[in-house]
N, CA, C and O atoms as CSV, one atom per row, in Angstrom:
chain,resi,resn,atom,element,x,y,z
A,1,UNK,N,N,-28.740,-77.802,10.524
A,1,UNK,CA,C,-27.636,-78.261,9.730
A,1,UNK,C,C,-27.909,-79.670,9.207
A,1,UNK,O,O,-27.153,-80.103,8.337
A,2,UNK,N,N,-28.923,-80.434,9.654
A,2,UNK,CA,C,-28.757,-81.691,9.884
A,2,UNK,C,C,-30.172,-82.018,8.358
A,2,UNK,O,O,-30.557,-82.940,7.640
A,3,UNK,N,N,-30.376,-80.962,8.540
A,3,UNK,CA,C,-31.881,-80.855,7.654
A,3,UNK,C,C,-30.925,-80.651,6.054
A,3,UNK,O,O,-31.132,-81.337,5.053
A,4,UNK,N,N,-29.972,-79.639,6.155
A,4,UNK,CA,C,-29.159,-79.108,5.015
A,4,UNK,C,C,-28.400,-80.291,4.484
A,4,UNK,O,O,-28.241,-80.213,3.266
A,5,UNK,N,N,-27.855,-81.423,5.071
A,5,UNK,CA,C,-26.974,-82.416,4.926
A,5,UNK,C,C,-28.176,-83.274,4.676
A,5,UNK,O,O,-27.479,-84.229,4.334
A,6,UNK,N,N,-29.123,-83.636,4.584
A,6,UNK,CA,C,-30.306,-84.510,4.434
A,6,UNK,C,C,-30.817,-83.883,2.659
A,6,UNK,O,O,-31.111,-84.599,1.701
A,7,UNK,N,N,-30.779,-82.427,2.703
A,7,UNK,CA,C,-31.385,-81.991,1.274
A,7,UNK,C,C,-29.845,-82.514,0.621
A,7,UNK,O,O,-29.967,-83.137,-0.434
A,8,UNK,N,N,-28.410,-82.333,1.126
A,8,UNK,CA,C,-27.402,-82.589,-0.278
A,8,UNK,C,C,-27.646,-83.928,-0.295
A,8,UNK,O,O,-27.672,-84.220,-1.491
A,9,UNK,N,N,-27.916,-85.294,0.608
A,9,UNK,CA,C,-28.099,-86.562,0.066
A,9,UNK,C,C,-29.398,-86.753,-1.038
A,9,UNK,O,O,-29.416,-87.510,-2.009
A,10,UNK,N,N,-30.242,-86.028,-0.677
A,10,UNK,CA,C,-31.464,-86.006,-1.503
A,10,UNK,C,C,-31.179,-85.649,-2.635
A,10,UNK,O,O,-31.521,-86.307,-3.617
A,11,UNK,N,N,-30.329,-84.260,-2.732
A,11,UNK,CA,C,-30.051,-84.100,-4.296
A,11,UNK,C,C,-28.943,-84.050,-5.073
A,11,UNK,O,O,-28.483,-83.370,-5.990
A,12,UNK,N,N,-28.644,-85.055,-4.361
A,12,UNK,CA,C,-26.577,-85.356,-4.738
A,12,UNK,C,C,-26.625,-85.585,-6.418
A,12,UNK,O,O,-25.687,-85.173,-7.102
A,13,UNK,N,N,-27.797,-86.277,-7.038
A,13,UNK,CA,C,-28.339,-86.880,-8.043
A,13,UNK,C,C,-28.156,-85.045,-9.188
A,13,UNK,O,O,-27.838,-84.914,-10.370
A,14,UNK,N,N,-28.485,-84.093,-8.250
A,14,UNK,CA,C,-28.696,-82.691,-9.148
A,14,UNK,C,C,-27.436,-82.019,-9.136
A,14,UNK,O,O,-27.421,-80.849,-9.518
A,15,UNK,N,N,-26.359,-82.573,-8.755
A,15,UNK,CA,C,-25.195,-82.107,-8.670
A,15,UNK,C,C,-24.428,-82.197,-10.181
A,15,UNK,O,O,-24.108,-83.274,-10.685
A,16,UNK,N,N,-24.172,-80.782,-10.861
A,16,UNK,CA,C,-23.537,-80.944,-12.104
A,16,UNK,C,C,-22.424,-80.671,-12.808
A,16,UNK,O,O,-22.129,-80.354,-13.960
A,17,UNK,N,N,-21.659,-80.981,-11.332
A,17,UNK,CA,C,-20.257,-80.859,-12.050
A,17,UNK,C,C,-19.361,-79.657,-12.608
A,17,UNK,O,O,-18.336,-79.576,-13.286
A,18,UNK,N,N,-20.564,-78.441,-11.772
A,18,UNK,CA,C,-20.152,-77.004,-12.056
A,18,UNK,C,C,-19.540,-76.215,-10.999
A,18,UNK,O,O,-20.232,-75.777,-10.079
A,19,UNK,N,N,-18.260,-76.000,-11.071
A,19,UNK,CA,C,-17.911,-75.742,-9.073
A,19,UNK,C,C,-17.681,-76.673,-8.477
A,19,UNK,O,O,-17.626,-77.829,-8.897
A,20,UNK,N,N,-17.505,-76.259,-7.343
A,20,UNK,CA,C,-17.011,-77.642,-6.829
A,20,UNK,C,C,-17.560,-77.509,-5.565
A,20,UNK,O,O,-17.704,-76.470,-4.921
A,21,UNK,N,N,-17.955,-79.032,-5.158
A,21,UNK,CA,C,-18.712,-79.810,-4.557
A,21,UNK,C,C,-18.842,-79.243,-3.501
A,21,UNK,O,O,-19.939,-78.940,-3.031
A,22,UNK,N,N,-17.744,-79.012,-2.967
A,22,UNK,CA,C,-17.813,-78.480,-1.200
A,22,UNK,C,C,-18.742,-76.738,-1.354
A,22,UNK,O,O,-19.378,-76.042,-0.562
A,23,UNK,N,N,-18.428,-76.643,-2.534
A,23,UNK,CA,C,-19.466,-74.776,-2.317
A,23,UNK,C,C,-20.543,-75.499,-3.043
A,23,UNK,O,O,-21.163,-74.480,-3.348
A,24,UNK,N,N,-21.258,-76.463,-3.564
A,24,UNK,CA,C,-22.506,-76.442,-3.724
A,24,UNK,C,C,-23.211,-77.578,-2.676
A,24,UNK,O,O,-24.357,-77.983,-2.868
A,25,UNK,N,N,-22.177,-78.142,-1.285
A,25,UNK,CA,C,-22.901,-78.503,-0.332
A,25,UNK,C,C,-22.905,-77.548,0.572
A,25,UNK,O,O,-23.948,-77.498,1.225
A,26,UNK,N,N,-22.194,-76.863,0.803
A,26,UNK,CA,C,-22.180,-75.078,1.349
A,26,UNK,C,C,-23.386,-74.150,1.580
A,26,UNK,O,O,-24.116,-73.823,2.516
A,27,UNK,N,N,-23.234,-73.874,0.219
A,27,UNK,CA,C,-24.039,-72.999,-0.359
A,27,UNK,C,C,-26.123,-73.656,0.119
A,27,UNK,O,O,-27.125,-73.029,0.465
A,28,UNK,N,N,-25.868,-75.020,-0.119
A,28,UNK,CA,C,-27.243,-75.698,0.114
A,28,UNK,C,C,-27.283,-75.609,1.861
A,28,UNK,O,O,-28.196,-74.998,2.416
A,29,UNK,N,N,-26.270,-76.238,2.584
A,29,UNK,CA,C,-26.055,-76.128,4.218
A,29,UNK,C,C,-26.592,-74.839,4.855
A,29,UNK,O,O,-27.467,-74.748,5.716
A,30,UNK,N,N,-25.780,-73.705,4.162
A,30,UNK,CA,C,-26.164,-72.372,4.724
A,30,UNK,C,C,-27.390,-71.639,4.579
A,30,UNK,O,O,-27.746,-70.877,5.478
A,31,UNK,N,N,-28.308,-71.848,3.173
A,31,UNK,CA,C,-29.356,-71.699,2.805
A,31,UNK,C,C,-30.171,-71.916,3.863
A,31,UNK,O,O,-30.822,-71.034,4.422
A,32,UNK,N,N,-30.153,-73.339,4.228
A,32,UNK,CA,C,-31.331,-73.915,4.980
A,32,UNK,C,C,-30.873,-73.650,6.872
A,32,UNK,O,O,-31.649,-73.590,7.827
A,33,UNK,N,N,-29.791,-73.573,6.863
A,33,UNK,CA,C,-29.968,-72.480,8.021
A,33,UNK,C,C,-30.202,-71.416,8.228
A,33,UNK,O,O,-30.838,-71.266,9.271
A,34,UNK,N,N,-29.972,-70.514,7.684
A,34,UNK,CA,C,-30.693,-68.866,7.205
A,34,UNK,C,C,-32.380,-69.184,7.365
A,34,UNK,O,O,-33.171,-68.534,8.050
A,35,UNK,N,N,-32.641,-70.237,6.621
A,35,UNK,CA,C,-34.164,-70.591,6.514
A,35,UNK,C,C,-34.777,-70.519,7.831
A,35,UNK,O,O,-35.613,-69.690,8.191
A,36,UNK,N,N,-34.101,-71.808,8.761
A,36,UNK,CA,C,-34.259,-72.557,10.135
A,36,UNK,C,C,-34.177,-71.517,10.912
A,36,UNK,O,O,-34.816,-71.537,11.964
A,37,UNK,N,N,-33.310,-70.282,10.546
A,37,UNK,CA,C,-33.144,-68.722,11.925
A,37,UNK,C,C,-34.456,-68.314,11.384
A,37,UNK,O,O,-35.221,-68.072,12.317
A,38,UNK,N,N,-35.060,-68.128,10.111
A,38,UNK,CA,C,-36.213,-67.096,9.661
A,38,UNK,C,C,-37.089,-67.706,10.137
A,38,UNK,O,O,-37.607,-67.049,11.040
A,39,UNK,N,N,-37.646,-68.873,9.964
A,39,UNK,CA,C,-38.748,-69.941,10.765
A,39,UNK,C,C,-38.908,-69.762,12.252
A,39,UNK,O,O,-39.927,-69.401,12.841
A,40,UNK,N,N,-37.701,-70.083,12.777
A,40,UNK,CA,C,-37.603,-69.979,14.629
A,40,UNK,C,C,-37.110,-68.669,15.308
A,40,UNK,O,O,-36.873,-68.919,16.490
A,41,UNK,N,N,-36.895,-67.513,15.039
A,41,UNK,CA,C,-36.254,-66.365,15.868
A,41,UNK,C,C,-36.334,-65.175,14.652
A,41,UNK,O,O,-36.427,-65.323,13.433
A,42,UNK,N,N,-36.274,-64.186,15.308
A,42,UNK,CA,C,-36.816,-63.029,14.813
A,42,UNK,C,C,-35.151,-62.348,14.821
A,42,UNK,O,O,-34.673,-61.843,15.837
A,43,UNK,N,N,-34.390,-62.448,13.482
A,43,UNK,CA,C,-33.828,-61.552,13.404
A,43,UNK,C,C,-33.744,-60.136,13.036
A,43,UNK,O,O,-34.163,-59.857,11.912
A,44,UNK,N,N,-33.262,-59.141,13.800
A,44,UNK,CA,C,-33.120,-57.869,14.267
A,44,UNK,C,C,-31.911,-57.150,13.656
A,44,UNK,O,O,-30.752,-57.282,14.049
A,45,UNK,N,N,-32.301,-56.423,12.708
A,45,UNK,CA,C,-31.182,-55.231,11.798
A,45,UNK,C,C,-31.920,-54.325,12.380
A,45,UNK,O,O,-33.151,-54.326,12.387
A,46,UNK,N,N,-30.723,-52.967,13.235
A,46,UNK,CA,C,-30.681,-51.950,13.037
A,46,UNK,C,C,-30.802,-51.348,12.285
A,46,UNK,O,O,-30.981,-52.004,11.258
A,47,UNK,N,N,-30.827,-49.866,12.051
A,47,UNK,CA,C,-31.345,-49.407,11.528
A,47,UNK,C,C,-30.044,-48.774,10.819
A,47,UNK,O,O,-29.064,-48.646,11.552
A,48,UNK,N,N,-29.894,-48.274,9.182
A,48,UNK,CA,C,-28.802,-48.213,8.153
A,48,UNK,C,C,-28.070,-47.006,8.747
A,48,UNK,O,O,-27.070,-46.661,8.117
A,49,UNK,N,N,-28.418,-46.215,9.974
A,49,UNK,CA,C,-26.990,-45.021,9.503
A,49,UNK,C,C,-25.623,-45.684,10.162
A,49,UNK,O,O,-25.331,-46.596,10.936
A,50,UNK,N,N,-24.799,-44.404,9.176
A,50,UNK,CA,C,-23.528,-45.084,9.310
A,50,UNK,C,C,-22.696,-45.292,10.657
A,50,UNK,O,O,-23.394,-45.103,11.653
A,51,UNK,N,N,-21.720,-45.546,10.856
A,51,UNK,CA,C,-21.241,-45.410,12.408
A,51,UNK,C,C,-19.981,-44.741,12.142
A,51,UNK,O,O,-19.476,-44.891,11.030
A,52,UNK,N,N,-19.484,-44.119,12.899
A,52,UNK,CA,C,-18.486,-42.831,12.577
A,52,UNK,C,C,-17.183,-43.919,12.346
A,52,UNK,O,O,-17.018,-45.028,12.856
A,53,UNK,N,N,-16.519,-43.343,11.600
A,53,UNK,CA,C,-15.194,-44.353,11.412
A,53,UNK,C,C,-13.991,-43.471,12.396
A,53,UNK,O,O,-13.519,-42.336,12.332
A,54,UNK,N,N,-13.850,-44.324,13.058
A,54,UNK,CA,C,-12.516,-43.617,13.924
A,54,UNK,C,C,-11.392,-43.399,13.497
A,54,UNK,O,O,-10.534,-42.633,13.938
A,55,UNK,N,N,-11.362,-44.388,12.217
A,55,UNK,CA,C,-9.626,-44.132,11.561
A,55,UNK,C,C,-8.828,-44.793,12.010
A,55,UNK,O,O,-7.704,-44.519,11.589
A,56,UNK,N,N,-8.903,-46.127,13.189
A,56,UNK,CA,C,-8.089,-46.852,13.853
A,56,UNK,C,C,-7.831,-48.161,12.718
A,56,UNK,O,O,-8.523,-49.128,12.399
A,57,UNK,N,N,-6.707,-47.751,12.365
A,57,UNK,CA,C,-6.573,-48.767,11.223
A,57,UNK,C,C,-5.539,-49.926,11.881
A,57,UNK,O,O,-5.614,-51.127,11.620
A,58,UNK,N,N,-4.485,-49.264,12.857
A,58,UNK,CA,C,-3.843,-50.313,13.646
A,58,UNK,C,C,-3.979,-51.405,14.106
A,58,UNK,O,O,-3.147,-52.292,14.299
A,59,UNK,N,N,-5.279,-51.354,14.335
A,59,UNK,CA,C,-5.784,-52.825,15.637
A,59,UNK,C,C,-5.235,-54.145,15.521
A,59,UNK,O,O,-5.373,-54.960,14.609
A,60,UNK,N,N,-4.665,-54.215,16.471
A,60,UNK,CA,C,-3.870,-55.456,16.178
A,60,UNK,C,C,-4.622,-56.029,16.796
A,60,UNK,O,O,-5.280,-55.554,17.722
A,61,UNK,N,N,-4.676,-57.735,16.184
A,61,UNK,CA,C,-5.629,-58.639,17.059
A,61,UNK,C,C,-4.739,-59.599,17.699
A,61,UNK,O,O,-4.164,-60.413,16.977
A,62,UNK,N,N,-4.564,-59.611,18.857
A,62,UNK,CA,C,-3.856,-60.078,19.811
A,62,UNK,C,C,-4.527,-60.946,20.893
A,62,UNK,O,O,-4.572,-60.846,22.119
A,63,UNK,N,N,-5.067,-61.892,19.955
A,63,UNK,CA,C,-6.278,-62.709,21.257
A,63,UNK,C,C,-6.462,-64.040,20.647
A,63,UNK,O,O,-6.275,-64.187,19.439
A,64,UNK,N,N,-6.951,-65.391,21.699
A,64,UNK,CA,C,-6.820,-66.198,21.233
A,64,UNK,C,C,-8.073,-66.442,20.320
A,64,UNK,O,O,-8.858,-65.500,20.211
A,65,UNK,N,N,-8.298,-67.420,19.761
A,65,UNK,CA,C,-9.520,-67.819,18.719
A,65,UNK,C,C,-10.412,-67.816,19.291
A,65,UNK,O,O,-11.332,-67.572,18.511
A,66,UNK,N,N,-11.037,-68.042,20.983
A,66,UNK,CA,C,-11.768,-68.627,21.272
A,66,UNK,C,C,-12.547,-67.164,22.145
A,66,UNK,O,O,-13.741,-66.946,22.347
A,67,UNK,N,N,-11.126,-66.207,22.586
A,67,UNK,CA,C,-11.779,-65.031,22.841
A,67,UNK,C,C,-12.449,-64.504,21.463
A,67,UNK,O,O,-13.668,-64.431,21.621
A,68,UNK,N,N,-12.005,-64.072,20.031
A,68,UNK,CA,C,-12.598,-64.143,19.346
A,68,UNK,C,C,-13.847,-64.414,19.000
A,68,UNK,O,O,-14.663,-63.613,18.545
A,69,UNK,N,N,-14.028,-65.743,19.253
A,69,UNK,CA,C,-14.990,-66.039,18.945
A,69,UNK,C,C,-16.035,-65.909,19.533
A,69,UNK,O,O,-17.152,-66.143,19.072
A,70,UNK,N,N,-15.826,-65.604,20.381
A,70,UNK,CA,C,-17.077,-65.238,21.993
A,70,UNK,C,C,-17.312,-63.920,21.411
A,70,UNK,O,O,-18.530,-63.783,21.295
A,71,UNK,N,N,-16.717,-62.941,21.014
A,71,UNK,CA,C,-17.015,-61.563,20.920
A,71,UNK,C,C,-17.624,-61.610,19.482
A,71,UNK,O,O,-17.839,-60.520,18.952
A,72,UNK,N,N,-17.895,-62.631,18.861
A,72,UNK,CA,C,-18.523,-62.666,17.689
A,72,UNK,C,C,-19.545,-63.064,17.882
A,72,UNK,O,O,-20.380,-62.697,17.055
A,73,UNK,N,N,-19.987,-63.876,18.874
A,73,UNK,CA,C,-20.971,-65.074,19.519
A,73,UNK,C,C,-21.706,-64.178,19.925
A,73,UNK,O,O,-22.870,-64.318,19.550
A,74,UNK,N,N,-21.496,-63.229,20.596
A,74,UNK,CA,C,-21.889,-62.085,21.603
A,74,UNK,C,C,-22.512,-61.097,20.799
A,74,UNK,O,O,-23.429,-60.454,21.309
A,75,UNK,N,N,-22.168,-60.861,19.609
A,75,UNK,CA,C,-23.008,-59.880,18.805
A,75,UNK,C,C,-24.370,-59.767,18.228
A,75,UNK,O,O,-24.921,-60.800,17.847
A,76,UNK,N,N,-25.207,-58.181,18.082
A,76,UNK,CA,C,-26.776,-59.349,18.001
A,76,UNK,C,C,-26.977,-60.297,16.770
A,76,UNK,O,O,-26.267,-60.337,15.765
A,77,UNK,N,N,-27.859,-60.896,16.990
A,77,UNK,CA,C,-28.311,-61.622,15.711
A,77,UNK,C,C,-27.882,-61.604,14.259
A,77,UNK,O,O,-27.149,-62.344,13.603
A,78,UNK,N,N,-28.814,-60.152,13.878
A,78,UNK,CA,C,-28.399,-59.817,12.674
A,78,UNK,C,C,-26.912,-59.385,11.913
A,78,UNK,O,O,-26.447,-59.754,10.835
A,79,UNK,N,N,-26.356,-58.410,12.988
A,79,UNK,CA,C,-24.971,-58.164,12.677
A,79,UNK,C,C,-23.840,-59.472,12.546
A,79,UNK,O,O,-22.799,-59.639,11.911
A,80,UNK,N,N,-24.675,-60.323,13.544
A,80,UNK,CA,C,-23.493,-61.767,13.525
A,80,UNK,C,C,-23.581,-62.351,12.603
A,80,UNK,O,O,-22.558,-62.915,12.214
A,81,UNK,N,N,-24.990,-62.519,11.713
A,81,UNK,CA,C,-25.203,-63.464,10.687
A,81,UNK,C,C,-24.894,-62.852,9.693
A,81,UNK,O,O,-25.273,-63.399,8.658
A,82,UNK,N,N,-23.955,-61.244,9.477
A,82,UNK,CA,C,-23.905,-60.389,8.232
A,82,UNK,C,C,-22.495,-60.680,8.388
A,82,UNK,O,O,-21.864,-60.982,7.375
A,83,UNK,N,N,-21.880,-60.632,9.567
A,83,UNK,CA,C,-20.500,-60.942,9.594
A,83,UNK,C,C,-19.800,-62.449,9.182
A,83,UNK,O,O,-18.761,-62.629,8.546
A,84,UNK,N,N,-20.744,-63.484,9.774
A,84,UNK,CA,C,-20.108,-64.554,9.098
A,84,UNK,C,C,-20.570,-64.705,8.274
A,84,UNK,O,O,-20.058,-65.674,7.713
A,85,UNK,N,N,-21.416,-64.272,7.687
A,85,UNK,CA,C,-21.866,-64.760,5.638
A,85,UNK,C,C,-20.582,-64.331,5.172
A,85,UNK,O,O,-19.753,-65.127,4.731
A,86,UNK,N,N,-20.349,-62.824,5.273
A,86,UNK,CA,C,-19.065,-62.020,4.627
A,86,UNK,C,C,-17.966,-62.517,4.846
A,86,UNK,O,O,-17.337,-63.044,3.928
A,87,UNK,N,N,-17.433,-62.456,6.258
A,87,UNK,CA,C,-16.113,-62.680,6.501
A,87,UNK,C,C,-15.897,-63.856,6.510
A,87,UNK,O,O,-14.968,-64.291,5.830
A,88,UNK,N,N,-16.527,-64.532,7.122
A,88,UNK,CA,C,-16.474,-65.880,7.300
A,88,UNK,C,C,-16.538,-67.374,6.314
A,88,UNK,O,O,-15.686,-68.246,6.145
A,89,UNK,N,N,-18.126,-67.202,5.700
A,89,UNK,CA,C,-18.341,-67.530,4.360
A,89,UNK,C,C,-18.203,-67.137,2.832
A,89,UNK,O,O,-18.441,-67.855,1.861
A,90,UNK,N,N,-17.759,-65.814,2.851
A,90,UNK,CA,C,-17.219,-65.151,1.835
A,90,UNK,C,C,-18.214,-64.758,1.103
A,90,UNK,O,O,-17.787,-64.552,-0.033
A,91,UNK,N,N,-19.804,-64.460,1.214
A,91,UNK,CA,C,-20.554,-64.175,0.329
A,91,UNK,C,C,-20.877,-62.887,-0.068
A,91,UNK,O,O,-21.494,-62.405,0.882
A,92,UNK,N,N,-20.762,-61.758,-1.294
A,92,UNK,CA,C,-20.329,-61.026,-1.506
A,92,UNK,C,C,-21.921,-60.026,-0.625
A,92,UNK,O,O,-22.837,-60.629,-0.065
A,93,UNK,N,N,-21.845,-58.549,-0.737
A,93,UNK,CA,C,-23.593,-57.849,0.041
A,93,UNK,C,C,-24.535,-58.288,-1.093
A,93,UNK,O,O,-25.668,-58.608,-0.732
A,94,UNK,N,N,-24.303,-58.344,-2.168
A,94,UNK,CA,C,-25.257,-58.449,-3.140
A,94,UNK,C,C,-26.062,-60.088,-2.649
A,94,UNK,O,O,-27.275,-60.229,-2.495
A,95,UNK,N,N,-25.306,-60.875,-2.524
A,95,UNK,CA,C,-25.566,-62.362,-2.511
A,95,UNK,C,C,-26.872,-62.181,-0.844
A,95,UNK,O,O,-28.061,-62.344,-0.572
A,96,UNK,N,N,-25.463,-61.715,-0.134
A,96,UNK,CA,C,-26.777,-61.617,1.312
A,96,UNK,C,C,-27.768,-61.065,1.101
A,96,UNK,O,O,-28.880,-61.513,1.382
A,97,UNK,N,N,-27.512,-59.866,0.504
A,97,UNK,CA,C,-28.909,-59.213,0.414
A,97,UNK,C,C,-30.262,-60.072,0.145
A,97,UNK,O,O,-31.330,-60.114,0.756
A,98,UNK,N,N,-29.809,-60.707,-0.960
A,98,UNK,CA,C,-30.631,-61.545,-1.161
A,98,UNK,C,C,-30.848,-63.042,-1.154
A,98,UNK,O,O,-31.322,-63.703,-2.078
A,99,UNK,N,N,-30.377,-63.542,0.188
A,99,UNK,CA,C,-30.543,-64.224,1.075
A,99,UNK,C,C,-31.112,-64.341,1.906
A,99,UNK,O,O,-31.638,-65.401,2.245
A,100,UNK,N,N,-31.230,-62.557,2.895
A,100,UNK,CA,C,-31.963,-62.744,3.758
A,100,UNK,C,C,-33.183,-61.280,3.783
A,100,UNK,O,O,-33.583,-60.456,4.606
A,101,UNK,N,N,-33.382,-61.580,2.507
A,101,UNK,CA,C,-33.684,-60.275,1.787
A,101,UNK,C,C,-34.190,-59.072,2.635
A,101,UNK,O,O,-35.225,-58.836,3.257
A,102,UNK,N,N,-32.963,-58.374,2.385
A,102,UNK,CA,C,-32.894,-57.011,2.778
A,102,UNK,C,C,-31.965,-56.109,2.201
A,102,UNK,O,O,-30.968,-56.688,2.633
A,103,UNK,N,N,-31.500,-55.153,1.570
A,103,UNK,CA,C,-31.054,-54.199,0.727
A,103,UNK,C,C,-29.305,-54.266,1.055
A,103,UNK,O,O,-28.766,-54.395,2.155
A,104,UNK,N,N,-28.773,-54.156,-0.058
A,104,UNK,CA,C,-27.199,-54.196,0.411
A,104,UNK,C,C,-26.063,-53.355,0.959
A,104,UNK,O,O,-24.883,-53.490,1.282
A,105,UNK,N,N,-27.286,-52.135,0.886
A,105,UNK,CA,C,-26.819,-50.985,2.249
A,105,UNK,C,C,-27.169,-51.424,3.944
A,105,UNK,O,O,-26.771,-51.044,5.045
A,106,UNK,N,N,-28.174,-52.475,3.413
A,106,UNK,CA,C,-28.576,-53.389,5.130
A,106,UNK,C,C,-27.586,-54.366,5.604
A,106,UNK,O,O,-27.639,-54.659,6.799
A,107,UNK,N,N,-26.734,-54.892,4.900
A,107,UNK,CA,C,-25.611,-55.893,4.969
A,107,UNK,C,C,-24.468,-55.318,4.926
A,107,UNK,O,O,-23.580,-56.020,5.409
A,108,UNK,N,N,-23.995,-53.899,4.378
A,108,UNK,CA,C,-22.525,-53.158,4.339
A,108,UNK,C,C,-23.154,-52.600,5.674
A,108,UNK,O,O,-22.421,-53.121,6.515
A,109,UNK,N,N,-24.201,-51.749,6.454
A,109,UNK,CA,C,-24.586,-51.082,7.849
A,109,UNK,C,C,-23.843,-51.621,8.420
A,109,UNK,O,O,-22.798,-51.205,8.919
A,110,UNK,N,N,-24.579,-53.285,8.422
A,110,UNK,CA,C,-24.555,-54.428,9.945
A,110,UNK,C,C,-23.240,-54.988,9.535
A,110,UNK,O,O,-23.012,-55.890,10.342
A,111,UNK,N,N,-22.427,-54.920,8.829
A,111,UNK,CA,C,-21.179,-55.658,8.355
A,111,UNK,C,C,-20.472,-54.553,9.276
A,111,UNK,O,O,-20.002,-54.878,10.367
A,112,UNK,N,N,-20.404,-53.054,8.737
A,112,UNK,CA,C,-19.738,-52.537,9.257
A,112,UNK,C,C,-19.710,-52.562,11.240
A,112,UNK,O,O,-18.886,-52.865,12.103
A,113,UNK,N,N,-21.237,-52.012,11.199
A,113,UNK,CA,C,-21.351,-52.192,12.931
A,113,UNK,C,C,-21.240,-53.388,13.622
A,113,UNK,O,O,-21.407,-53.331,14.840
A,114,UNK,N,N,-20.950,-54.645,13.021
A,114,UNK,CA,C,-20.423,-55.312,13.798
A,114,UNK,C,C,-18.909,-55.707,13.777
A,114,UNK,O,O,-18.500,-56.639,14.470
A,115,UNK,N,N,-18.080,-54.966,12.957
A,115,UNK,CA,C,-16.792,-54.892,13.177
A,115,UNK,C,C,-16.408,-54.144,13.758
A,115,UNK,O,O,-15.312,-54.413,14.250
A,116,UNK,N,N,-16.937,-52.906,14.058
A,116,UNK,CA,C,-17.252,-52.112,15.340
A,116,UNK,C,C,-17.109,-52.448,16.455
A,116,UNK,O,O,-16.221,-52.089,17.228
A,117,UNK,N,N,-17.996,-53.192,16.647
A,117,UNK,CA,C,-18.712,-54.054,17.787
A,117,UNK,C,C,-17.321,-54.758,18.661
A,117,UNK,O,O,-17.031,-54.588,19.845
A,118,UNK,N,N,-16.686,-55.498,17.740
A,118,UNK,CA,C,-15.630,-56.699,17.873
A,118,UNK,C,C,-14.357,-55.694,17.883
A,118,UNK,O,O,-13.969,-55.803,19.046
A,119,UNK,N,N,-13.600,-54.893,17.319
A,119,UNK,CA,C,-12.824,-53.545,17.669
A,119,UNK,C,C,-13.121,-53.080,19.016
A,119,UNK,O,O,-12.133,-53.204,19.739
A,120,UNK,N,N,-13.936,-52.685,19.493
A,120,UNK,CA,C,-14.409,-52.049,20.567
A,120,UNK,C,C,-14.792,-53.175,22.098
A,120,UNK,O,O,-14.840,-52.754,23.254
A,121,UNK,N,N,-14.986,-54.405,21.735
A,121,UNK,CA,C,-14.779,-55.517,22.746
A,121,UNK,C,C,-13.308,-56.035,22.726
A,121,UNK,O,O,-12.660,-56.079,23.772
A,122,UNK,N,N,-12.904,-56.338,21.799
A,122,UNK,CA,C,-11.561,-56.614,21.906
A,122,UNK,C,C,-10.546,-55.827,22.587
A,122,UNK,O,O,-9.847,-56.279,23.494
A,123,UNK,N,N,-10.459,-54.322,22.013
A,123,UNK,CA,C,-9.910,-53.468,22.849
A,123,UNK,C,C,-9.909,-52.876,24.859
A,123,UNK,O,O,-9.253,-52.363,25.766
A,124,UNK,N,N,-11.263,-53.506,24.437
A,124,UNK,CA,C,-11.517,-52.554,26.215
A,124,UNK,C,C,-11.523,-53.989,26.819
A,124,UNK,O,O,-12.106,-55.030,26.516
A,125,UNK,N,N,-10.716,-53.661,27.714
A,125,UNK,CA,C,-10.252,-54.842,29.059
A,125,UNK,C,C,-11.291,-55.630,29.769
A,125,UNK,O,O,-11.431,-56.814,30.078
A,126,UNK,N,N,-11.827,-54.758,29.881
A,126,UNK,CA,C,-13.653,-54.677,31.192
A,126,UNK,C,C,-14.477,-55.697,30.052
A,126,UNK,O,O,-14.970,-56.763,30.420
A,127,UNK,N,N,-14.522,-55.417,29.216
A,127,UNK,CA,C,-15.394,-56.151,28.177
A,127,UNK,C,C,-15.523,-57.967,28.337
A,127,UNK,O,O,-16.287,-58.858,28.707
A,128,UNK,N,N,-14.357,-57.751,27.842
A,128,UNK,CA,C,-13.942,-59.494,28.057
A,128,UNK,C,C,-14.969,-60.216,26.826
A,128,UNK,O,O,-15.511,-61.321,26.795
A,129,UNK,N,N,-14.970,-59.474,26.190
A,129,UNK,CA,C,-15.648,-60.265,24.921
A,129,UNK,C,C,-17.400,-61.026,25.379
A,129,UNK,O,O,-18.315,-61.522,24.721
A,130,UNK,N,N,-17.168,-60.766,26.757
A,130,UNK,CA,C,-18.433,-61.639,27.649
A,130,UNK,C,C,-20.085,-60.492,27.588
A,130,UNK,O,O,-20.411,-59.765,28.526
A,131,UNK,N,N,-20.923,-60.627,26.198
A,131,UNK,CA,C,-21.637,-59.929,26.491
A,131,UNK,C,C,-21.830,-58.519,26.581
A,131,UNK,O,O,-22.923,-58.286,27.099
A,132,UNK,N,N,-21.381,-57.784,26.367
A,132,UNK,CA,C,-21.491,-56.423,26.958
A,132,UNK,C,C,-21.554,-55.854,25.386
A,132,UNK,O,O,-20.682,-55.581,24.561
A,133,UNK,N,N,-22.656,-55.820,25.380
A,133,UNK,CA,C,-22.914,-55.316,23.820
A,133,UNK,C,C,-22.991,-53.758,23.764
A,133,UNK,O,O,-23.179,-53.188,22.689
């Protein structure tokens, strides 16, 4: 992060007034972490089939932020970094795709299976959001 905040002082000078500021120090921040995971750790996408949809459209989320966030923390690699680009950072599959280039049926898969993932920890008691992938 610290590398990403070092490139926007460097090129604050290339900033043109198109958009606004906070999504083109964003957009530069997140880049170069995506980079910093591809350099140091081997992220891991499953493989594209679909995962059965249960139809549980109810789910109420009834938990604090921090359980949340553990059960997001807890997810592997790849699915976590497809979930917060999307949900989190708002970047559309097309954009990830080619970000962390891989096809945008590879980013709707791992988008989907890790909302899966977080449905299915949240719900079951035993889980506790702690790991249990």
């Amino acid at each position: 992060m610290l590398d990403g905040f070092l490139n926007v002082f460097t090129n604050i000078k290339d900033f043109k007034n198109q958009g606004s500021f906070e999504g083109w120090i964003r957009r530069i921040v997140v880049r170069k972490c995506i980079d910093f995971l591809r350099k140091n750790s081997k992220i891991n996408f499953s493989d594209e089939t679909e995962i059965e949809n249960t139809g549980d459209t109810e789910f109420q989320w009834k938990y604090e932020v921090e359980h949340i966030q553990l059960a997001i923390d807890n997810l592997p690699e790849g699915s976590k970094m497809i979930f917060n680009l999307f949900a989190i950072e708002g970047y559309k599959h097309e954009e990830i795709a080619v970000l962390l280039n891989i096809t945008e049926g590879t980013s709707k898969s791992q988008l989907h299976k890790a909302r899966k993932m977080l449905q299915h920890k949240l719900k079951d008691p035993k889980s506790k959001a702690h790991g249990n992938k």
